[in-house]
KOLZAGU-882378 format. One record per residue: x negated, y, z negated of N, C-alpha, C in turn; residue number from 1; residue in three letters. Coordinates in nm, 2 decimals, m for minus. Example, Ala and Ser with C-alpha at 12.3 -4.5 7.8 and 13.67 -1.06 7.14 Angstrom:
BEGIN
     nX     nY     nZ    caX    caY    caZ     cX     cY     cZ  nr rest
  m1.32  m0.57  m0.78  m1.23  m0.45  m0.78  m1.32  m0.33  m0.78   1  ALA
  m1.28  m0.22  m0.71  m1.37  m0.11  m0.71  m1.29   0.00  m0.79   2  SER
end
This chain:
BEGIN
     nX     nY     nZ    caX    caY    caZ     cX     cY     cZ  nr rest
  m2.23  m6.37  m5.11  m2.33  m6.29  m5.05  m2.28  m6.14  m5.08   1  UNK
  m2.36  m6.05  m5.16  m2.35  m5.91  m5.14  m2.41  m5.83  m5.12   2  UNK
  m2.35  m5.73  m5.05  m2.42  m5.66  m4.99  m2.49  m5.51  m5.03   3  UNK
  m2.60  m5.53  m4.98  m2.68  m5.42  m5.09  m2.63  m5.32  m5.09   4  UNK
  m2.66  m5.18  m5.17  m2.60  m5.09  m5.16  m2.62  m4.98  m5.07   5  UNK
  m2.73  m5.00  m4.99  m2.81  m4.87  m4.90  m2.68  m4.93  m4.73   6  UNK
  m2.69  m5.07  m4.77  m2.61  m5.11  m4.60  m2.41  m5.08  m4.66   7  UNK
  m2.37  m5.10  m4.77  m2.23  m5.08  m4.81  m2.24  m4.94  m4.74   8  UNK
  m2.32  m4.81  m4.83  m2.30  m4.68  m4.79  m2.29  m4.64  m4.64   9  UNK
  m2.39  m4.71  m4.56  m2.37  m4.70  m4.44  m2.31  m4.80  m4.33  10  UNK
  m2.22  m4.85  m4.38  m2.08  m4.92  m4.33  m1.98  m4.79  m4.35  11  UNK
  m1.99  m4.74  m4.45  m1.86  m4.59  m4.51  m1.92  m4.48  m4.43  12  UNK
  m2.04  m4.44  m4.39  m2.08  m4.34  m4.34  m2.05  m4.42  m4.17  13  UNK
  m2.04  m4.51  m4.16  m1.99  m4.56  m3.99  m1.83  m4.52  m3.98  14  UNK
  m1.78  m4.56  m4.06  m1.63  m4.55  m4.08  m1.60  m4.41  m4.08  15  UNK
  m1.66  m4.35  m4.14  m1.61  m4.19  m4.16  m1.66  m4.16  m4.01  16  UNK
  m1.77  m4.17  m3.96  m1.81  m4.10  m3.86  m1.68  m4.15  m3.73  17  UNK
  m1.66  m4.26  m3.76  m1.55  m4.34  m3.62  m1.43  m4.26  m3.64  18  UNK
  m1.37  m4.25  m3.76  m1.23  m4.16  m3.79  m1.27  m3.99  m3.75  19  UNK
  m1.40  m3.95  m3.78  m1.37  m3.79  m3.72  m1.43  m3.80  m3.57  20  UNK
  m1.46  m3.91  m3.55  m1.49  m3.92  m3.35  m1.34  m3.92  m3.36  21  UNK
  m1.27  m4.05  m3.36  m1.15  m4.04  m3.32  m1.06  m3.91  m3.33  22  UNK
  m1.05  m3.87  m3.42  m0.97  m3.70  m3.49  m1.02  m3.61  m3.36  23  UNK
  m1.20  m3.61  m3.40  m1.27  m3.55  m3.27  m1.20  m3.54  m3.12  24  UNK
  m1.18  m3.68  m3.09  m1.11  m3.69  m2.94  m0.99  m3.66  m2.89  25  UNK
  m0.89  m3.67  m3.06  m0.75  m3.65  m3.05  m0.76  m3.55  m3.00  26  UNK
  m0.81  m3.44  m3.08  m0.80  m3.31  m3.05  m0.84  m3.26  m2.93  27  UNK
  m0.94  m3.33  m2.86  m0.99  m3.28  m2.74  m0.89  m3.33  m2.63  28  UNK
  m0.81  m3.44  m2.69  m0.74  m3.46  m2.55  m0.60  m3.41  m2.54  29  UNK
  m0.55  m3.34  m2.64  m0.46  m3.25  m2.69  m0.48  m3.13  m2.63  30  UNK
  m0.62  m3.03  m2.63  m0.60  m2.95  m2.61  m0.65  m2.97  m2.44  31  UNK
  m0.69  m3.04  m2.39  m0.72  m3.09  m2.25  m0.57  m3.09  m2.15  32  UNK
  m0.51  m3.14  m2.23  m0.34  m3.16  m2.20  m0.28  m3.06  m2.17  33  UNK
  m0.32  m2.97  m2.28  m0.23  m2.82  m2.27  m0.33  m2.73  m2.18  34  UNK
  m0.43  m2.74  m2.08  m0.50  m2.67  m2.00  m0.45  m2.75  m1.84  35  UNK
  m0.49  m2.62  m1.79  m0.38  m2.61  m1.65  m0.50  m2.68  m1.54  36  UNK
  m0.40  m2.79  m1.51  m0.55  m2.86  m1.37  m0.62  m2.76  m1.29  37  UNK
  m0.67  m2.78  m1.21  m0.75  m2.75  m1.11  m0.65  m2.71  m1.00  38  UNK
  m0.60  m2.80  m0.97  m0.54  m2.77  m0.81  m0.43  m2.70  m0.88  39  UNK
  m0.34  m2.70  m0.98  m0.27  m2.58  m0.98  m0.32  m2.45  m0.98  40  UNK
  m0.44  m2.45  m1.07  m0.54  m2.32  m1.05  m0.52  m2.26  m0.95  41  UNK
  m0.56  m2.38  m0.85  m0.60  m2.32  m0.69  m0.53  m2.26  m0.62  42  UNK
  m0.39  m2.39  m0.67  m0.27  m2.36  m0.60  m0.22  m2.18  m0.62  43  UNK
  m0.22  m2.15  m0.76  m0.20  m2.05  m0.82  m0.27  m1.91  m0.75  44  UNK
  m0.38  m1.97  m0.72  m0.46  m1.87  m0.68  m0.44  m1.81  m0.55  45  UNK
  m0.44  m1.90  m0.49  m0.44  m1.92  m0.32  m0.28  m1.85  m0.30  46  UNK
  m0.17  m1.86  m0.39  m0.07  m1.79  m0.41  m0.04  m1.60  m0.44  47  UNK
  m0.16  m1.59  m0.49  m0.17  m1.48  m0.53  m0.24  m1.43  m0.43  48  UNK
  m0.36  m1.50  m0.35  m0.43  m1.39  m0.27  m0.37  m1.42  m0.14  49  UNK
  m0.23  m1.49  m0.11  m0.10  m1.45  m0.03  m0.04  m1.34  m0.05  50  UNK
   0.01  m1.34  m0.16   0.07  m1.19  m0.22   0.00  m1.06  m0.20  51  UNK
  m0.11  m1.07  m0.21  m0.15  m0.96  m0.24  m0.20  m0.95  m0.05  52  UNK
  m0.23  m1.03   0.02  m0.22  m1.02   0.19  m0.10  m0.94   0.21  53  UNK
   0.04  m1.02   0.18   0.11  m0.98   0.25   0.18  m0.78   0.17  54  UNK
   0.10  m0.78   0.05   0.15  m0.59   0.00   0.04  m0.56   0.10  55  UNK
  m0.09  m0.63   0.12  m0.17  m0.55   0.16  m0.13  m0.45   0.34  56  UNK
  m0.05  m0.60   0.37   0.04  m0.58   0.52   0.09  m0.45   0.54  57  UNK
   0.18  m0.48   0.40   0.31  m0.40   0.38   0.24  m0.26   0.38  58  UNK
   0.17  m0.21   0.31   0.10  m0.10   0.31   0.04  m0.06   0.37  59  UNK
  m0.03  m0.10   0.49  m0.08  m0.11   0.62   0.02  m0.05   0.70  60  UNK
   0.15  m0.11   0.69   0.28  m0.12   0.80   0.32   0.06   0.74  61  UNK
   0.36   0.10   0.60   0.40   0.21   0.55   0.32   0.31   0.62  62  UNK
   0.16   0.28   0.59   0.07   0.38   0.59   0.11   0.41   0.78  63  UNK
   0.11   0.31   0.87   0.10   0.35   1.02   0.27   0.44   1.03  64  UNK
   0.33   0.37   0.96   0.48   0.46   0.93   0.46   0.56   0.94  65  UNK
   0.36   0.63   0.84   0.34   0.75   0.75   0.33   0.87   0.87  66  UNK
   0.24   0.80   0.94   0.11   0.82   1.04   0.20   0.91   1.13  67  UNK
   0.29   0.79   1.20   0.41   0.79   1.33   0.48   0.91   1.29  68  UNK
   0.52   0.88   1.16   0.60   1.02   1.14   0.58   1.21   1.07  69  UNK
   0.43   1.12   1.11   0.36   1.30   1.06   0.33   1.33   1.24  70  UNK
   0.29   1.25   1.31   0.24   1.29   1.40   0.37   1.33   1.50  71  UNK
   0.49   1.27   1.47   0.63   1.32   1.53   0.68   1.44   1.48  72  UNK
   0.67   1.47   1.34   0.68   1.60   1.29   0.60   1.68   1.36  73  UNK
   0.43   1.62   1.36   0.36   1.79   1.43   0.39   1.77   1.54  74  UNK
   0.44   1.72   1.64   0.48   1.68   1.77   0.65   1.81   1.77  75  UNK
   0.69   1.76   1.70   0.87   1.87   1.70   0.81   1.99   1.62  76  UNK
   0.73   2.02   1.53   0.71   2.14   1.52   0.58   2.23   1.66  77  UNK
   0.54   2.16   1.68   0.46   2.24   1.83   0.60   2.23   1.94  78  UNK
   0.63   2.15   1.99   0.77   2.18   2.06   0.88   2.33   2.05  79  UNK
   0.85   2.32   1.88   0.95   2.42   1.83   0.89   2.55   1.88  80  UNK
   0.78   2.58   1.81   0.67   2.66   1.86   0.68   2.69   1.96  81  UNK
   0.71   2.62   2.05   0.67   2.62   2.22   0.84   2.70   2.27  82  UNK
   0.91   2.64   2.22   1.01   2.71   2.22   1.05   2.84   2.18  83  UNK
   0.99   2.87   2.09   1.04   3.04   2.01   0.95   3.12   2.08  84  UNK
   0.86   3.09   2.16   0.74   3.15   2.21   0.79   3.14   2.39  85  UNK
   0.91   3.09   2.45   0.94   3.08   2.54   1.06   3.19   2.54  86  UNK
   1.16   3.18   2.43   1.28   3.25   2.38   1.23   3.38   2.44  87  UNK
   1.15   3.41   2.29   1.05   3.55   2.31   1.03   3.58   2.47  88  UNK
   0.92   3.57   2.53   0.92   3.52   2.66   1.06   3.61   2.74  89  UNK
   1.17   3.48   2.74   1.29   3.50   2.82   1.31   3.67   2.73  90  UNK
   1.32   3.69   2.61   1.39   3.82   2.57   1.32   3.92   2.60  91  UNK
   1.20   3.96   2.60   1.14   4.03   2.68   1.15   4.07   2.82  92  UNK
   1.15   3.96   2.87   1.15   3.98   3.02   1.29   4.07   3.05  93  UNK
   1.37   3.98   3.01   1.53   4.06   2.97   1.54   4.19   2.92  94  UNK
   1.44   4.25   2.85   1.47   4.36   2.77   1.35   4.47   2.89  95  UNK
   1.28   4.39   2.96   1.20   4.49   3.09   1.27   4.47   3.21  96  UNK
   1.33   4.40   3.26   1.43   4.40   3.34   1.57   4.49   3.33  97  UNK
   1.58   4.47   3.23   1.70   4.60   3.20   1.65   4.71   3.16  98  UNK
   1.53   4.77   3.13   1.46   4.87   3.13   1.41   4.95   3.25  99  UNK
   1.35   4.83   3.35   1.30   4.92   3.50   1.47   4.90   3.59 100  UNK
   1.57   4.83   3.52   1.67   4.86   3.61   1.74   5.01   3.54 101  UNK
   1.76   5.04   3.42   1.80   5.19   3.46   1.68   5.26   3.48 102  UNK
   1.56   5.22   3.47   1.49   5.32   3.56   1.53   5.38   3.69 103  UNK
   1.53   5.28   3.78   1.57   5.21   3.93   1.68   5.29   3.93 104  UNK
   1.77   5.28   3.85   1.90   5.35   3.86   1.90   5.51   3.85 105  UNK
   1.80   5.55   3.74   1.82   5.68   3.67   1.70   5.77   3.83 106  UNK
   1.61   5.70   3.87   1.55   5.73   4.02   1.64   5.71   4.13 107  UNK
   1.71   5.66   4.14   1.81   5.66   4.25   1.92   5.76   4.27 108  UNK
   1.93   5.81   4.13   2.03   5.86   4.15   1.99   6.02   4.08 109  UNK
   1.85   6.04   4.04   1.76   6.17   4.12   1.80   6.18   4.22 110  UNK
   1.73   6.12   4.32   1.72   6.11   4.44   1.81   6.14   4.51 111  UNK
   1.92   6.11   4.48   2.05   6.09   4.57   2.10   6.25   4.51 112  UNK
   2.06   6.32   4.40   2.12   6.44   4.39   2.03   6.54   4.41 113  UNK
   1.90   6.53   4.46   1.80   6.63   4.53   1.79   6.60   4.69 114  UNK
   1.84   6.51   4.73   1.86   6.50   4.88   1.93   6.57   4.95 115  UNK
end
């Protein structure tokens, strides 16, 4: 029995097509292999938007830092203020107290030489 020629050629055209499916699939399950599952994805992911929570923290925690220690600076610089403006204050008073006292003195002691 032989077989005609139109069914031979497409027995070869079956064959070829089965070898580049198969080649076809090698390849897809090759490069399937070398791609990263899912749940590591996730895992990966879920890892990263930890990280980035906890700089987010961190920089949160800096920034209130920042905050604390600007607002203690202007806190010791008004203090300081408060101080040189009290000094002043005391030196003055000092410098009119010793002023109406030789007044006090320099009247007294008129006084005591026209009496």
């Amino acid at each position: 029995m032989t077989d005609p020629l139109p069914y031979r050629h497409l027995g070869e055209l079956l064959t070829l097509m089965r070898e580049e499916m198969r080649n076809g699939f090698a390849d897809l399950k090759s490069e399937l292999g070398e791609r990263v599952s899912v749940d590591v994805y996730e895992a990966d992911k879920r890892l990263a938007e930890e990280r980035l929570d906890r700089v987010a923290a961190e920089l949160a925690e800096l920034r209130a830092e920042a905050a604390r220690a600007k607002t203690l600076a202007d806190a010791e610089r008004t203090a300081a203020t408060d101080r040189r403006a009290a000094d002043r204050r005391m030196i003055w008073g000092a410098l009119i107290a010793a002023a109406l006292s030789l007044a006090v003195g320099l009247l007294l002691a008129f006084l005591s030489t026209t009496a």
